[in-house]
C-alpha positions as CSV (number, residue, x, y, z in Angstrom):
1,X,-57.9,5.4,3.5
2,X,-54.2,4.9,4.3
3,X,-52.1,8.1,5.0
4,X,-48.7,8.5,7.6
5,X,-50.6,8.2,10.6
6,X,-52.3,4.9,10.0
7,X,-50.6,1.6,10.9
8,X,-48.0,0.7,8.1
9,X,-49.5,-1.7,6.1
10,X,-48.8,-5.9,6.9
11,X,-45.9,-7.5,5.5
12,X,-44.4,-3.7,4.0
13,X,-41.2,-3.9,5.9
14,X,-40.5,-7.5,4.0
15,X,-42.2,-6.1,0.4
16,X,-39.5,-3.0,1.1
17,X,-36.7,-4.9,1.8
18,X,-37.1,-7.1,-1.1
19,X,-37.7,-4.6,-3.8
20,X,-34.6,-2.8,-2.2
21,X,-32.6,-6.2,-2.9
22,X,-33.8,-6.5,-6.3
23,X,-32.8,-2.8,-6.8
24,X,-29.3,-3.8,-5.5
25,X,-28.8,-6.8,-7.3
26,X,-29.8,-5.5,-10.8
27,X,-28.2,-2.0,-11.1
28,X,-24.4,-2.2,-12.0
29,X,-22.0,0.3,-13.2
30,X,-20.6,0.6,-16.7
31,X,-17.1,0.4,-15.9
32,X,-16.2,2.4,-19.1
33,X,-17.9,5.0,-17.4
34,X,-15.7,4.9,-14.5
35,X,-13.2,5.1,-15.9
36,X,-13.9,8.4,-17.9
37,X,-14.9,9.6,-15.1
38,X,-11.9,9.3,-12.7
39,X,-10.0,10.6,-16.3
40,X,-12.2,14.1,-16.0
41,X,-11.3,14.1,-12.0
42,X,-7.7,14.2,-13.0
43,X,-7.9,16.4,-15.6
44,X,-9.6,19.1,-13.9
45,X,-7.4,18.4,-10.6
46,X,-4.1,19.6,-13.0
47,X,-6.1,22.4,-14.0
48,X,-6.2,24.0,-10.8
49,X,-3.9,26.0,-8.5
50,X,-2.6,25.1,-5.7
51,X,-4.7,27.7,-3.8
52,X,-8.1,26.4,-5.7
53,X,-7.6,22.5,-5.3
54,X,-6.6,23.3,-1.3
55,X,-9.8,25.6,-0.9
56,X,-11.9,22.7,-2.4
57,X,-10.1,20.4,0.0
58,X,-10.8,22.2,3.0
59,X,-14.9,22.3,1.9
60,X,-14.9,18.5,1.6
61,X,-13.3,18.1,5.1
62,X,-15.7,20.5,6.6
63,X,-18.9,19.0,4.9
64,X,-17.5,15.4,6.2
65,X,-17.3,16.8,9.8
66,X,-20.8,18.0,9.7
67,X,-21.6,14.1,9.8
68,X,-19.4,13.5,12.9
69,X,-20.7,13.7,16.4
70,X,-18.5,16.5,18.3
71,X,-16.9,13.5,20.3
72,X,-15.8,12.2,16.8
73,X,-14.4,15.7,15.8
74,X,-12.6,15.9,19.5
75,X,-10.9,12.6,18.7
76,X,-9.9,13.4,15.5
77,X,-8.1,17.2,16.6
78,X,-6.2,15.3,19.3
79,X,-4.8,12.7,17.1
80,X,-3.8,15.5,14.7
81,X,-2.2,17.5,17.8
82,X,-0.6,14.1,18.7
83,X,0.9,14.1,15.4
84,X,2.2,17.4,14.7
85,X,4.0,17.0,18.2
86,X,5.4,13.7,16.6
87,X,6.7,15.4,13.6
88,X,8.1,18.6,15.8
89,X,10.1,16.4,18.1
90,X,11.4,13.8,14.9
91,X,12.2,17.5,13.4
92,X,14.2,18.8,16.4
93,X,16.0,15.6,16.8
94,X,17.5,15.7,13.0
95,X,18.5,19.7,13.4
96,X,20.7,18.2,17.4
């Protein structure tokens, strides 16, 4: 009897990589439903404050970070430093 520890079965990986194509290839969007879709996004986006639509911002950035390695999240603070400088110094310049 097969279970997890026995050797996968021969030829799976090719059987699994077709039906996976076949998957692919067949399922397609209704574009009508898209398109109501992105409507409902906008629509709820204007019916939010400012405060509400920044707090949901903030939890999609943090749930996106959880998939970056903490070298990726190092780079990614140090181009935002980089920037802020950037925009102080452009600042400074208009204000001399």
């Amino acid at each position: 009897m097969w279970n997890e520890t026995s050797e996968p079965l021969p030829g799976n990986d090719v059987l699994t990589s077709y039906v996976a194509a076949c998957t692919i290839a067949t399922v397609k969007k209704n574009p009508a439903a898209q398109a109501l879709g992105r409507l409902g996004g906008v629509a709820r986006a204007k019916k939010l404050s400012v405060a509400e639509l920044s707090e949901i911002g903030k939890k999609a950035a943090q749930a996106r970070m959880k998939k970056l390695s903490a070298a990726e999240r190092s780079a990614i603070a140090k181009k935002a430093v980089e920037v802020r400088i950037a925009k102080l110094g452009q600042k400074r310049r208009k204000e001399v």
